[in-house]
C-alpha positions in Angstrom: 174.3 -85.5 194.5 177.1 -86.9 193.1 180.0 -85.0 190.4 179.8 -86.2 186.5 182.4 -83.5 186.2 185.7 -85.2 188.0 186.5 -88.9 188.7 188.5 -90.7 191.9 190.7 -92.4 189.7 191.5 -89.8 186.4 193.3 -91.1 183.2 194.4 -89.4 180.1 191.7 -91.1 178.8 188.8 -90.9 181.1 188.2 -87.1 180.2 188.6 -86.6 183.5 190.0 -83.6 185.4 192.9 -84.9 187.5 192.3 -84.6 191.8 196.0 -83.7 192.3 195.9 -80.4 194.2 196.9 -81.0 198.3 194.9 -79.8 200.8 197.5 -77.4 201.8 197.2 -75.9 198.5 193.6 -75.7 198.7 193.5 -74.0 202.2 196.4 -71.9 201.6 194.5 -70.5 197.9 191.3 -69.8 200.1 193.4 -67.6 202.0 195.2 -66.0 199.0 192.2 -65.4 197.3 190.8 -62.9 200.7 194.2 -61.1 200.2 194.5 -59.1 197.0 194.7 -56.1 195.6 191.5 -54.8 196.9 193.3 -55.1 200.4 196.4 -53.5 199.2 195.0 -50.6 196.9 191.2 -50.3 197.7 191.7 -50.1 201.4 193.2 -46.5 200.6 190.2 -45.4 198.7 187.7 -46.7 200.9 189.5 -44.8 203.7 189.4 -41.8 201.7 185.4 -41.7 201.8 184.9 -42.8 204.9 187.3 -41.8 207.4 187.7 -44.9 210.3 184.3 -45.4 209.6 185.6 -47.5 206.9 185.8 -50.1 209.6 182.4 -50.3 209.7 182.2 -50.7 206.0 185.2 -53.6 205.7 182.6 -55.5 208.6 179.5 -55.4 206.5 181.3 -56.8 203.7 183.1 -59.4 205.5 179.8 -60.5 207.1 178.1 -60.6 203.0 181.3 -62.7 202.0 181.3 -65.1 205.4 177.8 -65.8 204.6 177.4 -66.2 200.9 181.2 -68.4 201.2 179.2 -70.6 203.8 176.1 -71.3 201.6 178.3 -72.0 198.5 180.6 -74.1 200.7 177.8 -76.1 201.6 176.6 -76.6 198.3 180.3 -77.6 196.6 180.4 -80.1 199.8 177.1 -81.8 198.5 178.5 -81.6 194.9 181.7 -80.8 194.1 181.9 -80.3 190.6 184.3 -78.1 188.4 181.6 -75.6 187.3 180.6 -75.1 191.1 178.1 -72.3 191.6 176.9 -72.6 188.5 176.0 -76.4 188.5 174.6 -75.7 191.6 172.3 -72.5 189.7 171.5 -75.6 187.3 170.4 -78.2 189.7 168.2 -75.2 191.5 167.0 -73.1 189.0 167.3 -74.9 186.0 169.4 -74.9 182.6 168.8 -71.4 181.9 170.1 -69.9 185.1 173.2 -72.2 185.2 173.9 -71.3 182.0 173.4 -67.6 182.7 175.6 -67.4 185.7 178.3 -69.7 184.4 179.1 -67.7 181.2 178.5 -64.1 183.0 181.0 -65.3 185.7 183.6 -66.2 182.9 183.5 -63.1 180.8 183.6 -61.4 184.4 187.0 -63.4 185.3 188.3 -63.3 181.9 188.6 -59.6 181.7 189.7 -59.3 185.0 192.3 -61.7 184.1 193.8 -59.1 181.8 193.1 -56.6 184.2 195.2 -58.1 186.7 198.2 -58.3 184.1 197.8 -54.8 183.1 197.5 -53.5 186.8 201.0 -55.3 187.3 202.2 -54.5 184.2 201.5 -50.6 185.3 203.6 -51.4 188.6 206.6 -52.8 187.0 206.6 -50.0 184.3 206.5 -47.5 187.2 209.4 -49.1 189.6 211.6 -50.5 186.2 210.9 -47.2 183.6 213.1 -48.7 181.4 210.7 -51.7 180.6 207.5 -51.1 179.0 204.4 -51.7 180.0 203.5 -54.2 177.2 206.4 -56.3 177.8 205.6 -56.9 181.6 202.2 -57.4 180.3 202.9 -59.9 177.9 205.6 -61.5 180.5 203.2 -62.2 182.8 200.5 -63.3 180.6 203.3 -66.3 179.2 204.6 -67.4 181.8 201.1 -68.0 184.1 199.5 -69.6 181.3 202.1 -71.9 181.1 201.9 -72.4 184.7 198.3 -73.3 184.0 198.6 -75.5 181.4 201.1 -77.9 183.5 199.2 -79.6 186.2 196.8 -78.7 189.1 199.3 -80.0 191.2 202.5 -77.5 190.0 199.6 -75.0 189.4 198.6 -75.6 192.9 201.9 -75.2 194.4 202.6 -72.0 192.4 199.6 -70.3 193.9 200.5 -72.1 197.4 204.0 -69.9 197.6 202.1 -66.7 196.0 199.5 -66.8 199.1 202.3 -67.2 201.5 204.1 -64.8 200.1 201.0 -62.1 201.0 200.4 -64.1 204.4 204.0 -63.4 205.3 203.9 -59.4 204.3 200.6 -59.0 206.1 201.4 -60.3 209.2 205.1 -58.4 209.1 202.6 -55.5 208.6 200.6 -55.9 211.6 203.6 -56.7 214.0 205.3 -53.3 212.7 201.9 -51.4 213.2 201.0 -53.0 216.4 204.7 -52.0 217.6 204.0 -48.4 216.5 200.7 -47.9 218.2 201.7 -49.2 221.1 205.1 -46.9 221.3 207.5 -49.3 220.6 209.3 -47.6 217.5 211.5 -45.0 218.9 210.9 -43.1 215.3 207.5 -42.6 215.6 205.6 -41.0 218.1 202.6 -42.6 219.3 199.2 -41.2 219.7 197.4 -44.4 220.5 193.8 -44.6 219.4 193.4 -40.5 219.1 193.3 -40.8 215.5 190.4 -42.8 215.2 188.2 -39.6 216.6 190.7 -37.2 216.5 190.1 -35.4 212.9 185.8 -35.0 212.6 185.3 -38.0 214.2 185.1 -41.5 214.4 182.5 -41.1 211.2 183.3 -37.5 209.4 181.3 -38.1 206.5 178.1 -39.9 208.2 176.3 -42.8 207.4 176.9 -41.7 203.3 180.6 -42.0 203.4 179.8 -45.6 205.0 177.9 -46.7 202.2 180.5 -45.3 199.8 183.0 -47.2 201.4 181.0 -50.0 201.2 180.5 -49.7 197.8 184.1 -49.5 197.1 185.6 -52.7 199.6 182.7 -55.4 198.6 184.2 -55.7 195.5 187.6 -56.5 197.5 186.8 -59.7 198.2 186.2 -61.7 194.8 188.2 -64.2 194.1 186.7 -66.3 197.0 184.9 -68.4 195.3 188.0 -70.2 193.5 187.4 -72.5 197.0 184.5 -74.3 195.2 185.9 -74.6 191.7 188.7 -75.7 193.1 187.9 -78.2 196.0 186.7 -80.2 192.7 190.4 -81.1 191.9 191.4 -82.4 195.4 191.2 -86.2 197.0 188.9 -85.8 199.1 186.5 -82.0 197.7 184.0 -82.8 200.7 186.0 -82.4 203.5 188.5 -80.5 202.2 185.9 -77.6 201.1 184.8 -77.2 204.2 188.0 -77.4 206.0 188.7 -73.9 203.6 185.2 -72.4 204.1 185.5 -72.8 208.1 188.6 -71.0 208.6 187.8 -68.4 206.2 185.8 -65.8 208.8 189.2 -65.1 211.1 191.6 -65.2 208.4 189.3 -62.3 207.1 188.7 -60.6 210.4 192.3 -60.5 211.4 194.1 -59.8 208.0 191.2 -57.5 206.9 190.1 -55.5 210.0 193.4 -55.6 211.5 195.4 -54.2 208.5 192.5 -51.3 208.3 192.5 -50.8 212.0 196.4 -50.3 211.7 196.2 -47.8 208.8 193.2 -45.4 210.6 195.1 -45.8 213.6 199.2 -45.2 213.1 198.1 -42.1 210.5 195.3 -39.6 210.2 193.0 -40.6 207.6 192.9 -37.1 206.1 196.7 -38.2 204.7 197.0 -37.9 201.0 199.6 -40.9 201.7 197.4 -42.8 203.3 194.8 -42.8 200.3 197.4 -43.3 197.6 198.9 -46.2 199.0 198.3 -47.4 202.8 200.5 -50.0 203.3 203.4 -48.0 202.0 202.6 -45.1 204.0 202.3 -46.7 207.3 205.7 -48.5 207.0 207.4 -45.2 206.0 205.8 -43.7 209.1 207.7 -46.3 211.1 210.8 -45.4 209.3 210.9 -49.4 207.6 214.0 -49.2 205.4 212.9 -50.0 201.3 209.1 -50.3 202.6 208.0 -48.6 198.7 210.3 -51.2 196.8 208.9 -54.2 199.4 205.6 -53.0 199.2 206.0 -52.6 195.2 206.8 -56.3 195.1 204.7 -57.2 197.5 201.2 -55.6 195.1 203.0 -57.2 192.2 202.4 -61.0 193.6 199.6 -60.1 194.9 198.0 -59.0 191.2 199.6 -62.0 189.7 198.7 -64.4 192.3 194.9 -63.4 191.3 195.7 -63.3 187.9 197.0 -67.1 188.0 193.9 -68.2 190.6 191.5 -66.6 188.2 192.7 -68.3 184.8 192.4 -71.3 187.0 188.7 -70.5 187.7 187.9 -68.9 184.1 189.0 -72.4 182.4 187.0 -74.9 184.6 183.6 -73.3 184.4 183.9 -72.7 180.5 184.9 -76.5 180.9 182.0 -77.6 182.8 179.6 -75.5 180.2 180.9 -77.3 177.7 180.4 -81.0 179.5 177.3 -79.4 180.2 176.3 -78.7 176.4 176.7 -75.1 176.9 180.1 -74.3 175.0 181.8 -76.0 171.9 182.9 -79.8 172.8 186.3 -78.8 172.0 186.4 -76.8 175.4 185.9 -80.1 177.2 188.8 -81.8 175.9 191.4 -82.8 178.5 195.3 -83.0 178.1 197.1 -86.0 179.2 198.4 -84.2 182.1 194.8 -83.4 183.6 194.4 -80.2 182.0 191.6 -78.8 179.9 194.0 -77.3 177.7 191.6 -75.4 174.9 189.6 -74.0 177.9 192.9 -73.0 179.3 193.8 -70.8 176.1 190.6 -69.4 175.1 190.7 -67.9 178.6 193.6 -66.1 178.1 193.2 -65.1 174.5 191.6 -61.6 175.8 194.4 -61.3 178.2 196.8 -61.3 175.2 194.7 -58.8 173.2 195.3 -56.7 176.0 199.2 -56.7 175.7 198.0 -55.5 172.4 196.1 -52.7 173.9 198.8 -51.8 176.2 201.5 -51.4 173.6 198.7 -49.0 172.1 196.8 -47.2 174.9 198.6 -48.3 178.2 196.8 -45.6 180.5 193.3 -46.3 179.1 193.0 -50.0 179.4 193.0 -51.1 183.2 190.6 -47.8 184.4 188.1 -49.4 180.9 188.5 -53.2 182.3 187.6 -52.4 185.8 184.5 -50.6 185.0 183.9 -53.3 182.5 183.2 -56.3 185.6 182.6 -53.9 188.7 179.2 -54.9 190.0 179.2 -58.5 188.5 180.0 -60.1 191.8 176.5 -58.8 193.1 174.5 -60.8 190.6 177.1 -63.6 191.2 176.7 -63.9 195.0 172.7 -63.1 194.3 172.7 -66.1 192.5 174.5 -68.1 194.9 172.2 -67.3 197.5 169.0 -68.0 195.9 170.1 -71.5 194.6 171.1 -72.4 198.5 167.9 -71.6 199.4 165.7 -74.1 196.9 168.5 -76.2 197.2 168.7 -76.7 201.1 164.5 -76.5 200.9 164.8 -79.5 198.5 167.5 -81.3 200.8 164.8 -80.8 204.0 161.8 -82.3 201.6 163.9 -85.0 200.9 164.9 -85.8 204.2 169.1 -85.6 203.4 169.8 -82.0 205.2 171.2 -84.0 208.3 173.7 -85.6 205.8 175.0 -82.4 204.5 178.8 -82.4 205.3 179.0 -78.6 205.5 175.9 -76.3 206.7 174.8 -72.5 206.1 174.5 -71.3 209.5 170.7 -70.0 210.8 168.8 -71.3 207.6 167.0 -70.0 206.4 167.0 -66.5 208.2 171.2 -65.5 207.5 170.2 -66.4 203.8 167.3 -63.5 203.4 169.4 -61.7 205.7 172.0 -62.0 202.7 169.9 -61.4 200.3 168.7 -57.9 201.9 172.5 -56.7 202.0 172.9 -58.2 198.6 169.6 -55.7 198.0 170.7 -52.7 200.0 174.1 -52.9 198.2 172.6 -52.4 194.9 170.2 -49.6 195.9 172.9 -47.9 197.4 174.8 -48.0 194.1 171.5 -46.6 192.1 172.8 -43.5 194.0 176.6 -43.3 193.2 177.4 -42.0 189.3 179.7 -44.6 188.6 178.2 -47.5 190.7 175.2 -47.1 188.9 176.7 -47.1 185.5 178.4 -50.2 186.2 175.3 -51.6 187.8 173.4 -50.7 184.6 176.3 -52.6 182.2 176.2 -55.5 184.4 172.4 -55.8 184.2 172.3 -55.5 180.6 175.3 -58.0 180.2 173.0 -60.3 182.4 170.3 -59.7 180.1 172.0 -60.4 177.1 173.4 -63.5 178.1 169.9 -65.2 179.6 168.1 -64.4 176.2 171.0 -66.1 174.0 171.0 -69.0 177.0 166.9 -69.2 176.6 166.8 -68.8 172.8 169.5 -71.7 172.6 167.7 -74.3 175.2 164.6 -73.8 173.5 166.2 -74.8 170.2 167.9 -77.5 171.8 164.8 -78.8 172.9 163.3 -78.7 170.2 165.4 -80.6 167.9 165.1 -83.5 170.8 161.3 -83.3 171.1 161.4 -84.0 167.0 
């Protein structure tokens, strides 16, 4: 399968997305986009419900994210194209689907686009009272749209020193907790591994508080998927996707697992600290001068680092749908420089609404945007899944699966077994108040958007057929 999307050699005139991002950038964004604020707010919450148990819970989602990261590695390897999962929904499932998932992903990233800027807006108005929130928000919003608009390559380079910036924090955070559980702070006394059974139990609240940890830290990991939009806009997308997708399962395990095993470890997970903020209160344990100020900037890069990664995201697949005949033309348009500029701004327009918003309602508007996208990864990894299946079904008919540059692991059994957590995720939700309304929303959204999809490729068709 070849990419109609991007071209070896770009011009301003080719239309033709520009493959200036470095490898570097492109491995070094896979690994920024595992480390966000799910890691360094949700890990307290997930902790609250489920004790050290939440272990378990982080495992289970790290094994759904290797896997369905795998299957859509191997598919952006086959094809890398700017619209990613969703041309690959297209080639397996048809226009419909494609369609479906590529516009249900975009309102998905564009709202949490301007959740992201609120959520560090929020931070900055907390640590800096004197500034308000709408200002930070607005800020933000200006100066990582213009980072955007650019180059990939500056864009690329912006988001290589944010990831590092997280890389470098997270392993300083390991090495400090590490030091304390092993007794080498003379500030904190040690208690080893007691705290992992000490209070209830290495599960206090059962197999339920599991599950409601797992519902809480799946959603952690979004943002993993900017690897295949973005491996479009590098020299050489086949090798270099799968270069990102390989590494992917330690860089999880050891800056996932590890940071939770320090937190459940150095403290008690019945401490109100703990839940609030994790990070922060393990460093304060060890006595780590201006840990609240570090950590404060250290949650702030991390929120814009996603924010910038996801307007990346948002304004390639509303390109591709509109190469694709699913969006106006005028989306498709690309800027001297490489850049598809209109697709660029009409994915931060809602962002700047919000500055609006926050001006207005600033405690209301991040708890409304989260609820807004909180189960939307489900359909969006559901998707991915099924379309690797027909996809590397068609590949074996067809006698190319040996020429695959990147392959799903255990075909086709680790894809059903995807599918069931995908599955058991979702029932699980049916049971929790505000999972399920979410779940509900998303569905509906979903709904929504196929019908107008449907409705729209039936009239296209129609006005070919006459």
């Amino acid at each position: 399968m070849t990419d109609t999307l991007t071209s070896p050699a770009p011009t301003a005139t080719s239309g033709a997305l520009h493959r200036a991002m470095q490898p570097r950038q492109l491995v070094m964004m896979s690994l920024g986009g595992a480390i966000g604020a799910g890691l360094f707010v949700g890990s307290g919450a997930g902790i609250a419900v489920a004790g050290p148990a939440v272990l378990v819970s982080f495992l289970v989602a790290a094994v759904l994210v290797v896997f369905v990261m795998r299957m859509m590695g191997e598919m952006a390897a086959a094809n890398p194209a700017s619209g990613a999962f969703s041309v690959h929904t297209e080639n397996a499932l048809g226009p419909v689907a494609g369609q479906t998932i590529g516009w249900l992903y975009w309102i998905q990233v564009v709202i949490v686009i301007a959740a992201e800027a609120t959520g560090a807006a929020a931070i900055t108005a907390a640590a800096l009272p004197d500034v308000p929130q709408w200002a930070s928000a607005l800020f933000y919003m200006v100066v990582l749209t213009g980072v955007n608009l650019v180059g990939v390559k500056r864009f690329g380079e912006v988001e290589f020193w944010f990831a590092a910036i997280k890389i470098v924090a997270i392993v300083a955070f390991l090495g400090v907790g590490t030091a304390m559980i092993c007794g080498w702070i003379p500030t904190f006394e040690s208690t080893g591994f007691a705290n992992l059974t000490a209070h209830g139990g290495f599960a206090p609240t059962g197999l339920a508080g599991i599950a409601a940890g797992l519902l809480i830290v799946v959603f952690a990991f979004g943002g993993t998927e900017i690897i295949a939009i973005a491996a479009a806009e590098t020299s050489d997308p086949k090798r270099n996707v799968g270069r990102a997708v390989r590494t992917l399962v330690w860089r999880i395990l050891v800056f996932y697992i590890g940071s939770v095993l320090v937190m459940v470890t150095v403290l008690p997970w019945t401490s109100e600290d703990l839940a609030s903020g994790p990070f922060v209160a393990v460093l304060q344990a060890g006595a780590v001068p201006g840990a609240a100020a570090v950590m404060t900037v250290i949650v702030v890069v991390a929120l814009l680092s996603s924010l910038n990664a996801m307007l990346f995201s948002a304004s390639r697949m509303i390109f591709s749908l509109s190469r694709r005949g699913s969006a106006s033309p005028v989306f498709g348009r690309i800027s001297a420089n490489g850049v598809p500029r209109n697709a660029v701004l009409a994915s931060v327009t809602f962002g700047f609404v919000t500055v609006a918003l926050n001006y207005v309602y600033p405690d209301r508007v991040l708890p409304l945007l989260l609820n807004a996208v909180g189960s939307t990864i489900l359909v969006l990894w559901t998707f991915v899944t099924v379309s690797h299946l027909v996809l590397r079904r068609r590949a074996r008919r067809d006698g190319t699966e040996d020429a695959l540059p990147l392959k799903m692991w255990g075909f086709p059994y680790l894809s059903y077994a995807t599918l069931g957590l995908l599955a058991a995720i979702a029932i699980l939700a049916l049971f929790d108040t505000a999972a399920r309304a979410q779940l509900v929303a998303t569905g509906v959204l979903t709904a929504a958007i196929a019908g107008t999809a449907l409705l729209l490729h039936r009239r296209r068709r129609g006005s070919t057929v006459q």
